[in-house]
N, C-alpha and C positions, 0 to 999 in steps of 0.2 A: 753274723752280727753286724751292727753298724759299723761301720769303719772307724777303726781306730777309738772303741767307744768309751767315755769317760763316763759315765753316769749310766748305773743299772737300778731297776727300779722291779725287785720280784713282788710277785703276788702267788702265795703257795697254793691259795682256794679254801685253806684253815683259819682262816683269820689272822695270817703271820707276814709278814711281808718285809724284805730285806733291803738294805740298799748295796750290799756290798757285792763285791765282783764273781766272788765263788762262797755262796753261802752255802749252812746247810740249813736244814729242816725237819723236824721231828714231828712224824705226825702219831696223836694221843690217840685216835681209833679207826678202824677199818674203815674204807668208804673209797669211794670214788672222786679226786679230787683233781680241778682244771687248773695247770698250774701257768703262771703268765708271767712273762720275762718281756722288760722294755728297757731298750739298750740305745743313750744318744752320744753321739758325737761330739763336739766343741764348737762346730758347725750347723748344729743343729736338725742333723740326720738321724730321725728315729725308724727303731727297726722292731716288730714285736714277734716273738715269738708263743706259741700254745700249746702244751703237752697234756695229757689224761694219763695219770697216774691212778691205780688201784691198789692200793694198800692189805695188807694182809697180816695181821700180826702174829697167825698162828703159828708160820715157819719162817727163815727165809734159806733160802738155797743159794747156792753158786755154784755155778756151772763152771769148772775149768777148764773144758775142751768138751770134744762130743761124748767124751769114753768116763769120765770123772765128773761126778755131782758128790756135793756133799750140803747137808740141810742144819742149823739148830731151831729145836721149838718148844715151848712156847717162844716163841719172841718178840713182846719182852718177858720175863719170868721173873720170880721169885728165889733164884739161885738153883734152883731144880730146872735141868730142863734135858732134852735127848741132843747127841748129836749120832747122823749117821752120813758115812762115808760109800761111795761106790766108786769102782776104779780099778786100776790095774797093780795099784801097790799090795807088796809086799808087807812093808815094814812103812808104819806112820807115829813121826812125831808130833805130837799136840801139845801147843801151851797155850796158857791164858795168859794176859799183862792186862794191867789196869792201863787209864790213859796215860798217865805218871810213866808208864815204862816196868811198872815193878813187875816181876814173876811172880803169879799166882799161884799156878800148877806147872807141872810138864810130866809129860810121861810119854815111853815107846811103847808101841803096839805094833806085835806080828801078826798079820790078818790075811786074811787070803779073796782079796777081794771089797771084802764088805767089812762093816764094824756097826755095830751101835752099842753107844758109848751112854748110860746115864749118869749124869751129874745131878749131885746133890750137895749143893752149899750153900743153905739160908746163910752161914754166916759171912758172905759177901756183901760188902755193902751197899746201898743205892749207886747207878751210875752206867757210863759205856766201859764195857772190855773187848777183847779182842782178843779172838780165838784164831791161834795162827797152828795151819796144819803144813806138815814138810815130809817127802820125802826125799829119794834120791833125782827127781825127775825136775819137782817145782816146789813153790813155798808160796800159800796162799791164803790172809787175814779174813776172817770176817768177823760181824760186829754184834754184838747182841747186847742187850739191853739189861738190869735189874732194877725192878723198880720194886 
């Protein structure tokens, strides 16, 4: 970045565009999107960055090492959606929190490797949650959507 930059100026490639330092961004459909970051200084040193983002609402994964993926999908969904786990655990705890913080679910699972899990609950309300998975090795959120 610019050195020491006080003024960022994103441009998502949605029609969104931020001024703030670490924004985010919600993109509403699949596509290939060029995303542009200009960052100036006090001095007036600008610096621009360009990234190609491809979007994909059907899953998203996270990869926590080479040996452990785990996927939710659809995402975003309508309270129904699959999660599946691969990896070397044992025993895995999953919960859900709203942004709030509050517990949604939680429950342990003994697995041997693998898991897939379906959830079903329309009665969630619109919003982000977070599906936080733990077991004895790491603890690791990811984010999914109802809309």
């Amino acid at each position: 970045l610019a050195s020491n930059a006080s003024i960022w100026n994103w441009n998502f490639g949605d029609g969104n565009t931020s001024t703030m330092q670490n924004p985010s961004n919600i993109y509403q459909t699949n596509g290939t999107y060029i995303v542009n970051l200009e960052a100036k200084n006090e001095i007036g040193c600008t610096k621009s960055f360009l990234d190609t983002l491809i979007i994909s609402k059907e899953i998203s994964i996270v990869e926590i090492d080479n040996e452990i993926k785990a996927s939710i999908y659809p995402n975003p969904n309508n309270g129904e959606f699959v999660f599946k786990y691969e990896g070397k655990s044992k025993n895995l705890n999953l919960s859900i929190f709203s942004t709030t913080g509050q517990l949604i679910f939680i429950e342990a699972y003994d697995i041997n490797d693998k898991i897939t899990i379906e959830f079903n609950d329309k009665q969630l309300s619109k919003g982000l949650y977070f599906l936080e998975m733990k077991d004895d090795k790491f603890t690791k959120t990811m984010k999914f959507i109802v809309e």
